[in-house]
ZALO-920274 format. One record per residue (C-alpha): residue in one letter; x, y, z. Coordinates in steps of 0.001 Angstrom, whole numbers, plus 500000, padded with zeros to 6 digits. Layout:
BEGIN
['a', [X, Y, Z]],
...
END
This chain:
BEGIN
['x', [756360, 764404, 256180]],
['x', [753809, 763270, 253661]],
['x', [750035, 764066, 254162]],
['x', [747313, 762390, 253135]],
['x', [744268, 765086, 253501]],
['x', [741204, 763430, 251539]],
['x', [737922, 762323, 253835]],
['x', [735903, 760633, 251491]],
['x', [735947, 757461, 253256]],
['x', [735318, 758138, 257116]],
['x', [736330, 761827, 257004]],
['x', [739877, 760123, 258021]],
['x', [743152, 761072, 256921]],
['x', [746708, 759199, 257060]],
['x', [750143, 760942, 257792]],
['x', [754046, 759804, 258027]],
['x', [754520, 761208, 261493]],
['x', [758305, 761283, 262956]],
['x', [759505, 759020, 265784]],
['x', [762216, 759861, 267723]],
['x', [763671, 756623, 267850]],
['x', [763322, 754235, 265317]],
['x', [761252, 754794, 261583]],
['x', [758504, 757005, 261168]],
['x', [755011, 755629, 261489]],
['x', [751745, 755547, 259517]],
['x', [749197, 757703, 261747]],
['x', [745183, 757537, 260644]],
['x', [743101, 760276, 262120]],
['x', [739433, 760685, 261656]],
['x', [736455, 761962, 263810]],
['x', [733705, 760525, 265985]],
['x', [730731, 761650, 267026]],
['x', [730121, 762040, 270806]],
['x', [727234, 761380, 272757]],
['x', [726657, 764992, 272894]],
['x', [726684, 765582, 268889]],
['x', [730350, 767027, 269073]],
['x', [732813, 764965, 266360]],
['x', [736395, 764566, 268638]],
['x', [739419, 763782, 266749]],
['x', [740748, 760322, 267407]],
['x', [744310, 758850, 266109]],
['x', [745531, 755454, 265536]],
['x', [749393, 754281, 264593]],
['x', [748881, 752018, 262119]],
['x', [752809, 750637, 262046]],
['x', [755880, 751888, 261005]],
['x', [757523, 752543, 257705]],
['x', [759516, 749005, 258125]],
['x', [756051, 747849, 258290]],
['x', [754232, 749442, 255226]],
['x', [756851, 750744, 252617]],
['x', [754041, 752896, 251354]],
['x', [750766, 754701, 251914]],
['x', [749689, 752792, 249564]],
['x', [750395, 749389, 251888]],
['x', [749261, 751312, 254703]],
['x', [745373, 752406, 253379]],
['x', [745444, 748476, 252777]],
['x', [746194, 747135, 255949]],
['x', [743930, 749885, 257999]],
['x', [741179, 748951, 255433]],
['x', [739471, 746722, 257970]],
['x', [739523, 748788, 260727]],
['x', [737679, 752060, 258488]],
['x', [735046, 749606, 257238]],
['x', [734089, 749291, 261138]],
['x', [734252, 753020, 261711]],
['x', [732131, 753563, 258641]],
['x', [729432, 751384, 259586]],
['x', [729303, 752199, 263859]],
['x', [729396, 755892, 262973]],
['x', [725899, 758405, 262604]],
['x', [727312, 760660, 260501]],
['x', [726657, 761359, 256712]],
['x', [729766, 760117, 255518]],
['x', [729458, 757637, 252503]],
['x', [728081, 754269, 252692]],
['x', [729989, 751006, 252637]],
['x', [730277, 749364, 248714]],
['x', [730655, 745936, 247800]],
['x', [734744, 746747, 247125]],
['x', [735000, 748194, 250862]],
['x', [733498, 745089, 252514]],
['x', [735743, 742790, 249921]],
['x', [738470, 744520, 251710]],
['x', [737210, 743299, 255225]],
['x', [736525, 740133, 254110]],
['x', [739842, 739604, 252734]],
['x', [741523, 740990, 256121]],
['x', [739165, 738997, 258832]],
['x', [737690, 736287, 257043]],
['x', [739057, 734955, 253244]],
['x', [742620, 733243, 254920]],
['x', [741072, 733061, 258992]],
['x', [742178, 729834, 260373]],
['x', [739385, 728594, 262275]],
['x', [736952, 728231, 258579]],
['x', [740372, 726551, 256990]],
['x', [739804, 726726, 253741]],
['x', [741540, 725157, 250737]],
['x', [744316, 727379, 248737]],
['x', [741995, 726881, 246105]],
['x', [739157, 727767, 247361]],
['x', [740589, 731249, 248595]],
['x', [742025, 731502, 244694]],
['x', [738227, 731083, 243384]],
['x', [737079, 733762, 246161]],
['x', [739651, 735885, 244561]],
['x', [738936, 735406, 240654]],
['x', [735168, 735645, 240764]],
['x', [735290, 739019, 242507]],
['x', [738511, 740479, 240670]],
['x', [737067, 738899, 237148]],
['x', [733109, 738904, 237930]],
['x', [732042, 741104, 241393]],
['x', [733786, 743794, 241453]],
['x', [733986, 745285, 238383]],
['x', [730087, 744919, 238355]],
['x', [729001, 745869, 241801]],
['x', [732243, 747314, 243598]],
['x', [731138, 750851, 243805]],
['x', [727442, 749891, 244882]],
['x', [726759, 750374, 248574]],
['x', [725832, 747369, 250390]],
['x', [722096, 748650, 251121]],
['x', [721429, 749414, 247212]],
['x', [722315, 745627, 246108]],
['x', [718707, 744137, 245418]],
['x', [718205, 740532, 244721]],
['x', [715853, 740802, 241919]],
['x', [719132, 743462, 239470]],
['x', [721404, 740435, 241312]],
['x', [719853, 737357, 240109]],
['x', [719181, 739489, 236283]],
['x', [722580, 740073, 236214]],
['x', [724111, 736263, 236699]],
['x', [721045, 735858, 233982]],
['x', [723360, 737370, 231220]],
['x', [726749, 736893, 233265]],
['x', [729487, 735759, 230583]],
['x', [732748, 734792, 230898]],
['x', [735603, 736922, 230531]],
['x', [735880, 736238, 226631]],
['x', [733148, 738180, 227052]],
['x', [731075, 735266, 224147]],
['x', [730670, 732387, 226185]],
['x', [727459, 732183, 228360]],
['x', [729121, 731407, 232403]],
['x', [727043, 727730, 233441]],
['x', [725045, 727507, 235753]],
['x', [727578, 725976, 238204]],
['x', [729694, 728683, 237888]],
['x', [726902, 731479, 238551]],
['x', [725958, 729816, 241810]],
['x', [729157, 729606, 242710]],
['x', [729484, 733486, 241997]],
['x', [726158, 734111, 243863]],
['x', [727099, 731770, 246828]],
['x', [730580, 734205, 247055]],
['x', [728403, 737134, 247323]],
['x', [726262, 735853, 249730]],
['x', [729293, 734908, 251966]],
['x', [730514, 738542, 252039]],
['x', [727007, 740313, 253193]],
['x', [726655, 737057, 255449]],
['x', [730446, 738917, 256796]],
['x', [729085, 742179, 257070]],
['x', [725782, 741271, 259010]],
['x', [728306, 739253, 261548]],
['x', [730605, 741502, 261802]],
['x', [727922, 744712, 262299]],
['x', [728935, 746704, 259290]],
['x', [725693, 745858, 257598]],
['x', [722716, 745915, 259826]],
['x', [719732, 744603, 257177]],
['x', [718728, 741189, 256156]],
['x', [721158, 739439, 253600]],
['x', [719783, 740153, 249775]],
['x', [721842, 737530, 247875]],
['x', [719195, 735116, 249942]],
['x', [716347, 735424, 248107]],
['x', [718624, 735333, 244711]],
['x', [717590, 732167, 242599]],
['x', [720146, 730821, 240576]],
['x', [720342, 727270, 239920]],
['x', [723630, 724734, 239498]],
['x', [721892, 722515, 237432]],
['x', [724141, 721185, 234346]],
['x', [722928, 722149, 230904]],
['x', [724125, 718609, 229847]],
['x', [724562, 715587, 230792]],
['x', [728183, 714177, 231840]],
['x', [729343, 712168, 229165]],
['x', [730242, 708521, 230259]],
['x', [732042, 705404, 228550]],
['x', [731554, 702232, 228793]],
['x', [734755, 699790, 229649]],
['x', [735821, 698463, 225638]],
['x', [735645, 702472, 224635]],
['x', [738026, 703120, 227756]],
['x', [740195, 699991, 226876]],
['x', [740347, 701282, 222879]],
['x', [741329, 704927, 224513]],
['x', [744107, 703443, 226765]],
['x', [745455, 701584, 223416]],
['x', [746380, 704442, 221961]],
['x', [747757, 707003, 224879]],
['x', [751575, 706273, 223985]],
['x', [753399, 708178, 226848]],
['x', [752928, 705417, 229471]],
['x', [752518, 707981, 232340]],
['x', [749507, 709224, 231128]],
['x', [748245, 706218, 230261]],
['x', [748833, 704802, 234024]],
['x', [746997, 708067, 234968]],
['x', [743896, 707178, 232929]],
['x', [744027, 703533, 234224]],
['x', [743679, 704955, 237623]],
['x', [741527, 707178, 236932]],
['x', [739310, 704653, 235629]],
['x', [739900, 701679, 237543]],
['x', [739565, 703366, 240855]],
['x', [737132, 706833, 240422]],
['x', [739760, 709003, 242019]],
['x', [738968, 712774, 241269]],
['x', [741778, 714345, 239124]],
['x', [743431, 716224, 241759]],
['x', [743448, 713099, 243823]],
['x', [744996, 710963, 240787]],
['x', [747396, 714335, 240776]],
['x', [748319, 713877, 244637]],
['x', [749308, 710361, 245289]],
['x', [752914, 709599, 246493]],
['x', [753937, 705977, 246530]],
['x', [753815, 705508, 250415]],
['x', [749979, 706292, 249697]],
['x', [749684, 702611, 248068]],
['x', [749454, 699637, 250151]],
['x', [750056, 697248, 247293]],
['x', [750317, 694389, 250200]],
['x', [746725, 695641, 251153]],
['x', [745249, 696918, 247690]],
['x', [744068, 700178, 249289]],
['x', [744627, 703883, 248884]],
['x', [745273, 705414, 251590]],
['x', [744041, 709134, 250434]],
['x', [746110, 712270, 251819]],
['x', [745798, 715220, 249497]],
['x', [744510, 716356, 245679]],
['x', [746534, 718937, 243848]],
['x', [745014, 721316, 241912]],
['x', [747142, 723478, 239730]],
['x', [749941, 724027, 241430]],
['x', [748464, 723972, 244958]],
['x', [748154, 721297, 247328]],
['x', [745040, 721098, 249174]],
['x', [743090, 718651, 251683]],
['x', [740694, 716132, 250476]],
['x', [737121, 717962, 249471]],
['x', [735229, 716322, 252460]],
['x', [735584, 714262, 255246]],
['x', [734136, 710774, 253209]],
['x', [736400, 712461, 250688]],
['x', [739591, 711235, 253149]],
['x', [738653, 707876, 253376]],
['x', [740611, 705114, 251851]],
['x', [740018, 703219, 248602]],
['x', [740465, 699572, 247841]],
['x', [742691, 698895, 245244]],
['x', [742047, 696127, 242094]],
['x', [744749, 693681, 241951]],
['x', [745380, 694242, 238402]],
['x', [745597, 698446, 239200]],
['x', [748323, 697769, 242051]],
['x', [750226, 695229, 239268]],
['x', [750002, 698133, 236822]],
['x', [751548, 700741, 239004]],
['x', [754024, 698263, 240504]],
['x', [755389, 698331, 236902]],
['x', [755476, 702085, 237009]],
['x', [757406, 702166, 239916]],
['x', [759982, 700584, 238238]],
['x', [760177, 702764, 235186]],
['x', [759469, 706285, 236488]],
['x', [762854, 708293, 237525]],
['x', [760868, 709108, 240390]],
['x', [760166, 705985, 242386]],
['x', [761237, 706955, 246306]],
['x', [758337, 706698, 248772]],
['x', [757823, 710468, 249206]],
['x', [757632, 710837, 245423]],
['x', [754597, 711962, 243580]],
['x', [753540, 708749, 241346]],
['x', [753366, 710894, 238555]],
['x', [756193, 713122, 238693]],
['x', [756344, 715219, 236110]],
['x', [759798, 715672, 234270]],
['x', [759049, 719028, 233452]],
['x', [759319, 720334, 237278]],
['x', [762514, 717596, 237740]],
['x', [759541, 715759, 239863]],
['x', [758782, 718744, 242285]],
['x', [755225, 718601, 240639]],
['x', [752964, 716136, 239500]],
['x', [751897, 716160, 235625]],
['x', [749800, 718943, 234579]],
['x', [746391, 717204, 233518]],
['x', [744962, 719645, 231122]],
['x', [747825, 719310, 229151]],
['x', [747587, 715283, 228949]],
['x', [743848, 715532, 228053]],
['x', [744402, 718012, 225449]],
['x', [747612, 716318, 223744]],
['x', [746754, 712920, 223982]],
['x', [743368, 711494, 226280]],
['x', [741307, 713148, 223979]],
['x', [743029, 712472, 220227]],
['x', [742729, 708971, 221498]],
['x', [739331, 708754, 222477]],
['x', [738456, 710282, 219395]],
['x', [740110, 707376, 217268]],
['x', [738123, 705025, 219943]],
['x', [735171, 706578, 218403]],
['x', [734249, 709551, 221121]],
['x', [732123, 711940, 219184]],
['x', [731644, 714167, 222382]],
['x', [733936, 716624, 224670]],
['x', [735402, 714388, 227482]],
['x', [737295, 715291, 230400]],
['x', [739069, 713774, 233647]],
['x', [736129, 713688, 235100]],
['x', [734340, 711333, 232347]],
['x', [736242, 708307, 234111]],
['x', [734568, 709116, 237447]],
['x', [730805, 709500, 235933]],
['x', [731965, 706268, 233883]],
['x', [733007, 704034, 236910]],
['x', [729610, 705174, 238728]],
['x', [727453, 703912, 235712]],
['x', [729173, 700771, 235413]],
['x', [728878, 699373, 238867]],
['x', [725331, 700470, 238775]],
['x', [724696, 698571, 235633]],
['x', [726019, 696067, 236657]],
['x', [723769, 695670, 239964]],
['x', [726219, 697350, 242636]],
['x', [724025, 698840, 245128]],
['x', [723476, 702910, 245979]],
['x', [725580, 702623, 249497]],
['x', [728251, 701098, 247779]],
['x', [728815, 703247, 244953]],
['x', [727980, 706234, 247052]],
['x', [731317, 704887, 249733]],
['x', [733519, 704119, 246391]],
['x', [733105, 707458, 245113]],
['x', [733044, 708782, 248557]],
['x', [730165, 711111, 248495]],
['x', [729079, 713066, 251976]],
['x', [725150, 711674, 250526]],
['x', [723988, 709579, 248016]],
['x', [721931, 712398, 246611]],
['x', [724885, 713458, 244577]],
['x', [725310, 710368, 243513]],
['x', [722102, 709223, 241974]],
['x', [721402, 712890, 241062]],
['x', [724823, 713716, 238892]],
['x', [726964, 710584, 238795]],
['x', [724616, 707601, 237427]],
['x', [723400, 707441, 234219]],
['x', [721433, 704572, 233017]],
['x', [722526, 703457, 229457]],
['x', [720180, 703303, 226859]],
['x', [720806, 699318, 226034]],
['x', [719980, 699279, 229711]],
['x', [717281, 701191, 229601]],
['x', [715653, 699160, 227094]],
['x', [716243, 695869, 228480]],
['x', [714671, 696933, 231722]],
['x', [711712, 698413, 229814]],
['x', [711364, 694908, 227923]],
['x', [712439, 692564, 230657]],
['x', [709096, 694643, 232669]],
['x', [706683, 695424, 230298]],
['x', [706953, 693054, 226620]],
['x', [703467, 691698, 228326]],
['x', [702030, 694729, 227063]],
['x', [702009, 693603, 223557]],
['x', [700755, 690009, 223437]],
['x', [697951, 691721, 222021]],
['x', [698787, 694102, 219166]],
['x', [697056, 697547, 220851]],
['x', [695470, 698434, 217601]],
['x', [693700, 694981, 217387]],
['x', [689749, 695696, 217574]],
['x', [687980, 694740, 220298]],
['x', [685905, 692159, 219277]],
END
């Protein structure tokens, strides 16, 4: 039998206790207080040794259950920390059902407070984290090459993951104050604005994107303002090339496969004519061209995985936009700030780009997807105000 003895968390203590039938089981003791002010000793099987190989495994599945004795008990025993209510909110909330989120959200939950939280704050107990050493903190927050400033996206999205846990702890009664990370300010607002291209720079860029694959990819992309994990999740039975629509299902995102981002995110698409043509002709050359096949199977995986886009921006979207003449940094995303420009340029109105790009609001769209061109710019300013100048401003008055 193997004994556990330390009571730094909850005064409670695990043990391998014999069983006489079957494995031994995990056994956590620890004492609470009665009404009286006595402390009674209390036990709890955890599971057996089939169960939890280790203590090790044990302490980590039992880690809920201590957080709650921890926080319901009166006596001086030490204070929850940021790392014991990550543990909680891993075992309750991170993977529960009913909030359903995406594999990729739960892998962002898990790299900012491995990579960022943690190793910050995880020893700090919940009632010593203070907005104001919060918000100065994501103020000089880099990233883990420890040179590169974190954006502002990426900061709220760290202080917004924070929030969520203490918002845990207050529902769950292991925290019984008002939630600090509230009154945290921390904007997402880009440093820069997206980069877009206008449709001969995209038609010079496709010109020189040999592997045809990627090339389709980029047409889509741009023809269509599909997200890149969208573009990454279409099978061929998602194309109604009888109907010109997409009928939207899924985005992948590395290698996970996740729902669409929102509900207006699931709607359909309509397809161009000349976009279902293209990939009617890709149908016919890809080795993977079966109805339940990604569109753009990737060789690599023997088509169990769609083509890794990082890699195609890095080897060839971007070499060829920089022959089109691209001075700046683009990315997948270019094409979908690129589409939204266009059809507002060319006098598509708010509701409809809003539905193509299938935004919950148009907020986001006018706020971070349109960007007026500055030939556009300037014919608007001259089409409205060239009256100004019939007479020269400097002219004296006579």
């Amino acid at each position: 039998m193997s004994t556990d003895a330390r009571s730094s968390f909850q005064a409670g203590s695990y043990e391998q206790t014999p069983r006489a039938n079957g494995p031994d089981a995990w056994e956590f003791r620890w004492r609470e207080r009665q009404p009286d002010g006595t402390n009674k000793l209390k036990r709890k099987v955890i599971g057996t040794l089939k169960d939890y190989a280790t203590l090790a495994e044990a302490r980590l599945a039992n880690q809920s259950f201590v957080a709650k004795i921890n926080a319901q008990q009166n006596q001086p025993v030490r204070k929850m920390t940021v790392a014991d209510a990550w543990g909680d909110f891993q075992k309750e909330e991170l993977r529960n059902p009913t909030i359903d989120r995406s594999e990729t959200t739960i892998q962002r939950y898990l790299d900012d407070f491995r990579n960022y939280i943690l190793p910050k704050w995880g020893d700090t107990p919940l009632d010593k984290v203070k907005a104001v050493q919060v918000e100065k903190w994501l103020g000089t927050l880099a990233l883990l090459d420890g040179k590169t400033k974190a954006a502002p996206g990426t900061k709220a999205k760290i202080r917004n993951h924070l929030s969520a846990l203490f918002t845990h702890c207050i529902r769950w009664e292991l925290y019984d104050k008002a939630n600090p990370i509230v009154e945290v300010r921390q904007s997402a607002k880009r440093e820069r604005l997206p980069v877009t291209l206008d449709v001969p720079t995209i038609c010079r860029t496709l010109i020189d994107i040999k592997p045809t694959v990627i090339r389709v990819m980029v047409a889509v992309a741009a023809g269509s303002a599909l997200r890149r994990s969208e573009v990454r999740g279409l099978k061929w039975h998602d194309l109604d090339f009888e109907g010109f629509w997409f009928n939207l299902k899924r985005g992948v995102v590395r290698k996970f496969e996740t729902k669409m981002k929102t509900e207006a995110s699931r709607k359909g698409l309509p397809m161009l004519p000349e976009l279902a043509e293209l990939l009617q002709a890709w149908r016919k050359e890809t080795p993977y061209p079966r109805d339940d096949d990604w569109v753009f199977a990737s060789p690599y995986t023997k088509g169990v995985r769609p083509y890794w886009p990082d890699s195609a921006l890095v080897d060839y979207i971007r070499p060829a936009a920089a022959k089109a003449g691209v001075t700046a940094r683009i990315g997948w995303h270019t094409f979908r700030h690129s589409v939204a420009t266009e059809m507002n340029d060319n006098g598509a109105n708010l509701k409809t780009i809003q539905e193509i790009l299938r935004h919950a609001n148009s907020r986001t769209t006018l706020e971070f997807y349109i960007q007026g061109k500055e030939v556009t710019k300037r014919d608007a300013l001259r089409t409205s105000m060239s009256g100004l100048f019939v007479v020269p401003p400097l002219a004296k008055a006579s």
